[in-house]
Each structure stands twice: as C-alpha cells, then as structure tokens.
MDAnalysis code that builds the backbone (N, CA, C; Angstrom):
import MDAnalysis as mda
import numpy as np

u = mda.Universe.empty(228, n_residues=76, atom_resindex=np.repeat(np.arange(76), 3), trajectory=True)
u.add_TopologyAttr("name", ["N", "CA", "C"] * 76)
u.add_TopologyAttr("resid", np.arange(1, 77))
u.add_TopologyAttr("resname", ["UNK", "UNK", "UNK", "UNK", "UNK", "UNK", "UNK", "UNK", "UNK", "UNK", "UNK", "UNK", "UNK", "UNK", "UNK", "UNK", "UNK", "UNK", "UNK", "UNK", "UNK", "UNK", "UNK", "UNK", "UNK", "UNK", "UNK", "UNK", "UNK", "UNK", "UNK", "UNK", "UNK", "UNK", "UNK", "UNK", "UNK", "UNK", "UNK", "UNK", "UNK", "UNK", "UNK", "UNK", "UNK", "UNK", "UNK", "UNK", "UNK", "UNK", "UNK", "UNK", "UNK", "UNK", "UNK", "UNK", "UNK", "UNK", "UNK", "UNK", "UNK", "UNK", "UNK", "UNK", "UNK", "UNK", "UNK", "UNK", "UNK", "UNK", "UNK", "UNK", "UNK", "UNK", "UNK", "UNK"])
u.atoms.positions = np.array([
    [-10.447, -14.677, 12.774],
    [-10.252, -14.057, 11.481],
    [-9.126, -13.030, 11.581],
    [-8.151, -12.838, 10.878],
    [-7.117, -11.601, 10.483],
    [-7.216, -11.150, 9.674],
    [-6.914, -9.864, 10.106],
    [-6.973, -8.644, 9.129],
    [-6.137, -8.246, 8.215],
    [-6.585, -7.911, 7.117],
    [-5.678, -7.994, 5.997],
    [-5.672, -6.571, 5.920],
    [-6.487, -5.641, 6.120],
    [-6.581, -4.189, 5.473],
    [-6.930, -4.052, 6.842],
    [-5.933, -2.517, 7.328],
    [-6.384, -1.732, 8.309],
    [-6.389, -0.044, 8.151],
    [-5.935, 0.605, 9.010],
    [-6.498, 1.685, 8.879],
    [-4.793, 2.414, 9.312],
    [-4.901, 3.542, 9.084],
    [-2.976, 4.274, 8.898],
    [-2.419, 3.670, 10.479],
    [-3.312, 4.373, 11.471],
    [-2.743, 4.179, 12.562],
    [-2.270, 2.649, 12.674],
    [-3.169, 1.599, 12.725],
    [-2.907, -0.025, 12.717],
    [-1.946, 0.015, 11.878],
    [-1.843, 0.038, 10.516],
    [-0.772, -0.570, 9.785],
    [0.580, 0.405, 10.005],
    [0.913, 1.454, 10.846],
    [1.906, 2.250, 11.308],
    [2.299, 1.312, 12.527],
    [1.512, 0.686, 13.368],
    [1.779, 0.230, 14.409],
    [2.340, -0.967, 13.935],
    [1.736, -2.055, 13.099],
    [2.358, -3.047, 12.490],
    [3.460, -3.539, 11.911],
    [4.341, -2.329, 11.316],
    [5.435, -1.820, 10.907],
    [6.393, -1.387, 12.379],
    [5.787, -0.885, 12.950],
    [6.234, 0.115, 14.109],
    [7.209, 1.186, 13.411],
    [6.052, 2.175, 12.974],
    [6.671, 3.405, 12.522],
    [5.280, 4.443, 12.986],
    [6.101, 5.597, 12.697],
    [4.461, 6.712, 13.130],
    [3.689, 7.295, 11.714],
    [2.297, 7.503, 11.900],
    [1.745, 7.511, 10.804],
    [1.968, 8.372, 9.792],
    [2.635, 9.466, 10.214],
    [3.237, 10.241, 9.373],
    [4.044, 9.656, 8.327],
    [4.644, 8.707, 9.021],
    [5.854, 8.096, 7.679],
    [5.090, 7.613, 6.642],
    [3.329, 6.804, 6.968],
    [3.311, 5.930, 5.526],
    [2.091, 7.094, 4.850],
    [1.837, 8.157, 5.932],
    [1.066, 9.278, 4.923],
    [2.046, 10.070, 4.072],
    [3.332, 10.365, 4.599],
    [4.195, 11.270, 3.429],
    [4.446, 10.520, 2.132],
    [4.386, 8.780, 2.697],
    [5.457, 8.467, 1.395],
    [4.167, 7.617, 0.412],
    [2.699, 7.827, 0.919],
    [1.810, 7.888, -0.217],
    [2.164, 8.125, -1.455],
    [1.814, 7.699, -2.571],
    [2.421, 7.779, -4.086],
    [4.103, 8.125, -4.248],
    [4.192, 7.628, -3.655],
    [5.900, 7.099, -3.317],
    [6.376, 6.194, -3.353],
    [6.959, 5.704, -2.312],
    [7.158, 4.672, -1.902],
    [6.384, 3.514, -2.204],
    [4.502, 4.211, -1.112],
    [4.100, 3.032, -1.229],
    [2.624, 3.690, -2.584],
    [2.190, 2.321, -3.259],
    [1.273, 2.739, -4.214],
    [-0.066, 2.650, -3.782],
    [-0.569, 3.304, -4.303],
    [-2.196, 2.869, -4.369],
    [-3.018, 2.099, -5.048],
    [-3.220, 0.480, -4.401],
    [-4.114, -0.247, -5.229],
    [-2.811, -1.088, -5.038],
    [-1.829, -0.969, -4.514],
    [-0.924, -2.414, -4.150],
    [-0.625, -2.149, -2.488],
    [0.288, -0.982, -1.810],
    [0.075, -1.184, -0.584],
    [-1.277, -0.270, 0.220],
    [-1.996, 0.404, -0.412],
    [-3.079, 0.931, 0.540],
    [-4.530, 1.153, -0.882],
    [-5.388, 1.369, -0.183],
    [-7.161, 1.775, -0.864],
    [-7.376, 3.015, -0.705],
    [-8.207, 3.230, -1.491],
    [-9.210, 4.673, -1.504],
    [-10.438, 4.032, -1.497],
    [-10.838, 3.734, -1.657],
    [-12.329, 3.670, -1.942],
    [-13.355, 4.530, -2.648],
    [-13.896, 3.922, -3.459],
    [-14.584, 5.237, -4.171],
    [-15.511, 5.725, -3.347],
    [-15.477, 7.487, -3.452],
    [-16.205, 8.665, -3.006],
    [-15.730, 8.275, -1.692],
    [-14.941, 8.168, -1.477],
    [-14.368, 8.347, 0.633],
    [-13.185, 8.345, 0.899],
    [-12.903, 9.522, 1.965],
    [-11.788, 9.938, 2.152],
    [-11.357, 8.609, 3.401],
    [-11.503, 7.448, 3.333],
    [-10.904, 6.372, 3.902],
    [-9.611, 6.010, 3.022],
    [-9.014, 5.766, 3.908],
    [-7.935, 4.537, 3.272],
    [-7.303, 3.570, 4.208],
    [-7.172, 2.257, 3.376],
    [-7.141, 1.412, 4.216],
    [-5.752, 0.622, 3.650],
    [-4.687, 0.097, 4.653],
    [-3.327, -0.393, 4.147],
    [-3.045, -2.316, 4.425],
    [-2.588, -2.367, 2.847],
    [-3.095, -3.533, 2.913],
    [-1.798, -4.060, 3.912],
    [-1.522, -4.851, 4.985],
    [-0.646, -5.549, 5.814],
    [-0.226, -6.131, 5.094],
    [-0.535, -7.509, 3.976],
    [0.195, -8.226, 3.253],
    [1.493, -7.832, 2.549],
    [1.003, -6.688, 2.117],
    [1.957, -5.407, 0.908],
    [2.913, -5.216, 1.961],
    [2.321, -4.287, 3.081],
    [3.558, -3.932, 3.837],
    [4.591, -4.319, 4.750],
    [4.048, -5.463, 4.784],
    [5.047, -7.085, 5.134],
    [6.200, -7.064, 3.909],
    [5.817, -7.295, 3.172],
    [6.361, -7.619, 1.973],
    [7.132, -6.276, 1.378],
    [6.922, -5.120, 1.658],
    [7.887, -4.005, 1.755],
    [8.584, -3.921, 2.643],
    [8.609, -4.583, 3.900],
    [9.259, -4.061, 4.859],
    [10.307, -5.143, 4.764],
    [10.145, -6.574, 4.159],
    [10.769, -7.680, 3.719],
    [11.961, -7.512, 2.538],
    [11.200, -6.338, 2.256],
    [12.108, -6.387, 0.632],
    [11.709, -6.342, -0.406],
    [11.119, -7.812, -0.354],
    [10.434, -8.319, -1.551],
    [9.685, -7.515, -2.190],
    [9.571, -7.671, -3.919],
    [8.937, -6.786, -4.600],
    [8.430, -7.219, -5.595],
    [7.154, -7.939, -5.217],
    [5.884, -8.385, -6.177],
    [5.238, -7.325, -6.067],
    [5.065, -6.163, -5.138],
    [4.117, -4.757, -5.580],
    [4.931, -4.447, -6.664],
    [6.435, -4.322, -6.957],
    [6.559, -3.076, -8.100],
    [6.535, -4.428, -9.416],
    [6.304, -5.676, -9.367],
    [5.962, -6.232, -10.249],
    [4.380, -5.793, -11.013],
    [3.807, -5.839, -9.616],
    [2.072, -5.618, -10.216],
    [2.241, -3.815, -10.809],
    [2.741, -3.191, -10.380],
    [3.081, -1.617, -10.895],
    [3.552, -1.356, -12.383],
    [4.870, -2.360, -12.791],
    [5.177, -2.602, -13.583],
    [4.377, -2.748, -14.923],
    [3.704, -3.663, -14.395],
    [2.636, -4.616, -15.266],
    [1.433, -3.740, -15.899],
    [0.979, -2.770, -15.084],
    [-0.182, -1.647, -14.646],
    [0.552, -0.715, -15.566],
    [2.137, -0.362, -15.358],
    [2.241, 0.519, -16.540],
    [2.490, 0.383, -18.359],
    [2.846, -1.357, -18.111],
    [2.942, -1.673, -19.270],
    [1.377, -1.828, -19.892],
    [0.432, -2.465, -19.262],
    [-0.911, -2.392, -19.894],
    [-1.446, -1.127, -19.967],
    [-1.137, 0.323, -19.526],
    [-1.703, 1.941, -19.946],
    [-0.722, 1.868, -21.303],
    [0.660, 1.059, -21.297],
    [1.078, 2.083, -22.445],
    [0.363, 0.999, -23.378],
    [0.824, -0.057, -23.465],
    [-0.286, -0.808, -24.966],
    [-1.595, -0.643, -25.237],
    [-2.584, 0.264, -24.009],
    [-3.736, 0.104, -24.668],
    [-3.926, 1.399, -25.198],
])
C-alpha cells in the first residue's frame, strides 16, 4: 500500500526540502484542503504527496480546485 498523506517531516523529505519551508509557506503557496489537512479539533496535519508532486511538477489542478472554491463562496 502507498501513502498518499503524510506527516511535514515525510512530505519535506519527499520533496527534499526542510520542514520549515512547507510550514512557512502554509496558506501560501501551498493550500489547505488541496496540498495539506487539518483535521477537525487536531493540531495534526497531514500533506497530501499527490498535490505536492504536482507542485513541484508545475502543474496546477490545485489552483484549479482553489479557483473553483472561490468562485462557489462568491455565488452562494
């Protein structure tokens, strides 16, 4: 089985960057609910690998789903 969601340190290592980089650029760079979790009531978070493949690629189906997320707050 592979892991899709890990934890800062793993998905820092996966990237090969230090964890500092993907804790500063939290609501930045990367989003919440496309490249990492909260979970309700817990100070966990978990980063999704798929996302940050795909950021580190370029590619940008996260700021599609972001996009989308802000167009459905403003119409409703």
């Amino acid at each position: 089985m592979t892991t899709r969601y890990a934890k800062t340190e793993t998905a820092a290592e996966f990237i090969d960057c230090d964890p500092t980089f993907l804790k500063k650029r939290m609501d930045e760079d990367f989003i919440e609910g496309v490249h990492f979790f909260r979970p309700a009531n817990c100070r966990m978070v978990r980063w999704d690998l798929k996302a940050l493949e795909e950021w580190m690629r370029g590619s940008s189906p996260s700021l599609s789903q972001e996009n989308n997320l802000i167009l459905s707050q403003l119409l409703a």
